[in-house]
N, C-alpha and C positions, 0 to 999 in steps of 0.2 A: 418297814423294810420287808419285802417280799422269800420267798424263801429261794435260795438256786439250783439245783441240783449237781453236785462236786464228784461226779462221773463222766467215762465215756459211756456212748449207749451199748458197741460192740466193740470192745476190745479182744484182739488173737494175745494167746501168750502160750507159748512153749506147742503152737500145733494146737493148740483148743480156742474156740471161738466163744466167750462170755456175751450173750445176749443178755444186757438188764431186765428188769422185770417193766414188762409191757400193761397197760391199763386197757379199756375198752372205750377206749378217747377217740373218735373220729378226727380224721389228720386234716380234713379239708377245714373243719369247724371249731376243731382243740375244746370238745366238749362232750362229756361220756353220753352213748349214744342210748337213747331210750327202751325200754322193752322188758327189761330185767336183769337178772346175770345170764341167762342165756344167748339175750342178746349184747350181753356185753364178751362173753366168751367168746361168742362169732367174730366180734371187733377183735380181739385181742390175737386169737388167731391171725387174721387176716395181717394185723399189724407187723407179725411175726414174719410171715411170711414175707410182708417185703425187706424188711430187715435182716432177713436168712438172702433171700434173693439180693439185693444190694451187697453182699458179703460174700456172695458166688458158692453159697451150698444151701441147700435144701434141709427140708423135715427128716428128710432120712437118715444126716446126718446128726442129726441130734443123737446125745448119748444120756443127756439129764435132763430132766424137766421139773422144777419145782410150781407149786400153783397153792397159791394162797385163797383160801376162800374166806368171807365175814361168815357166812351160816352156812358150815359143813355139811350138818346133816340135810336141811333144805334142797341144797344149790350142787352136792356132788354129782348124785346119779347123771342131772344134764350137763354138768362141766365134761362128767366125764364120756358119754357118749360124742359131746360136740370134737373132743382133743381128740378120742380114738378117729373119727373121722380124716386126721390130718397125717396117721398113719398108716403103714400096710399091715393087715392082719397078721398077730404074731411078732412083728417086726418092731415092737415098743419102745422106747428108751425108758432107763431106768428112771424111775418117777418119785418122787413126796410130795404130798397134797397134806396142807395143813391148814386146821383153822385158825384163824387171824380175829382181832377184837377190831380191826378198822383197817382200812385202806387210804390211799391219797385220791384227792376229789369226791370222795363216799360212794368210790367205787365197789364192785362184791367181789372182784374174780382179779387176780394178778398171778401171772405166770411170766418167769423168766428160764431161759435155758441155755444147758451146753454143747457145744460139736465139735468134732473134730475128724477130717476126713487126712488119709493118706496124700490125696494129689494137692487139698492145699498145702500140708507141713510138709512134702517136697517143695512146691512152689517156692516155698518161702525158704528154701534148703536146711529147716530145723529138722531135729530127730525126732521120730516118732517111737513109744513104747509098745502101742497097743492099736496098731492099722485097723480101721474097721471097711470090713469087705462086704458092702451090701451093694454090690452094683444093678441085680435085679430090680432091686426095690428103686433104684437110682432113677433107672429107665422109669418104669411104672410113672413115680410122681416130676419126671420130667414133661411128659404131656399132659400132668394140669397146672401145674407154672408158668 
């Protein structure tokens, strides 16, 4: 019997947006993409990225990132240059990178995140505690979306 996965991928709840944790799986092939963890970092982002975009907010909005790596000491340095990439300098969300004894598929690199923007938790007319106001940074990574 195969194994299911008993989640949603992006569930909203209370104004925050739970993105599960993303592999370096290419979506066309459902098979982690070749190169190393760097190049699987690149997938995973990428993945994010449509998954933030299908959910109508961006990297900006992100406020947590966790990222799991198999061999920290190896695999950080490039994890962490490729993830600063998808941010604006300065403009980080709060982050934990941990090492991990395995991943699913025998992948190296899983990163999952949280967001939570003002105009969606109006949209959805819930309360917000804590609005985060990055509309610069908004604009910025709206022309490479």
């Amino acid at each position: 019997m195969g194994r299911e996965e008993v989640s949603e991928r992006c569930p909203w709840c209370g104004g925050f947006l739970f993105v599960t944790g993303q592999l370096g799986v290419d979506p066309k092939t459902g098979k982690v993409v070749s190169g190393g963890t760097a190049a699987e970092m690149r997938q995973v982002m990428k993945n994010l990225e449509v998954v933030l975009r299908n959910a109508g907010v961006m990297f900006a909005h992100v406020t947590m990132a966790r990222i799991f790596l198999v061999d920290f000491a190896a695999d950080y340095p490039a994890v962490n240059k490729i993830y600063a990439e998808y941010f604006a300098a300065g403009r980080y969300p709060a982050r934990t990178t941990v090492g991990v004894t395995a991943l699913a598929l025998g992948c190296r690199v899983e990163v999952d995140m949280h967001q939570q923007t003002w105009t969606q938790s109006r949209a959805r007319g819930e309360q917000t505690t804590g609005e985060i106001k990055r509309h610069s940074v908004d604009r910025g990574l709206e022309q490479l979306l």
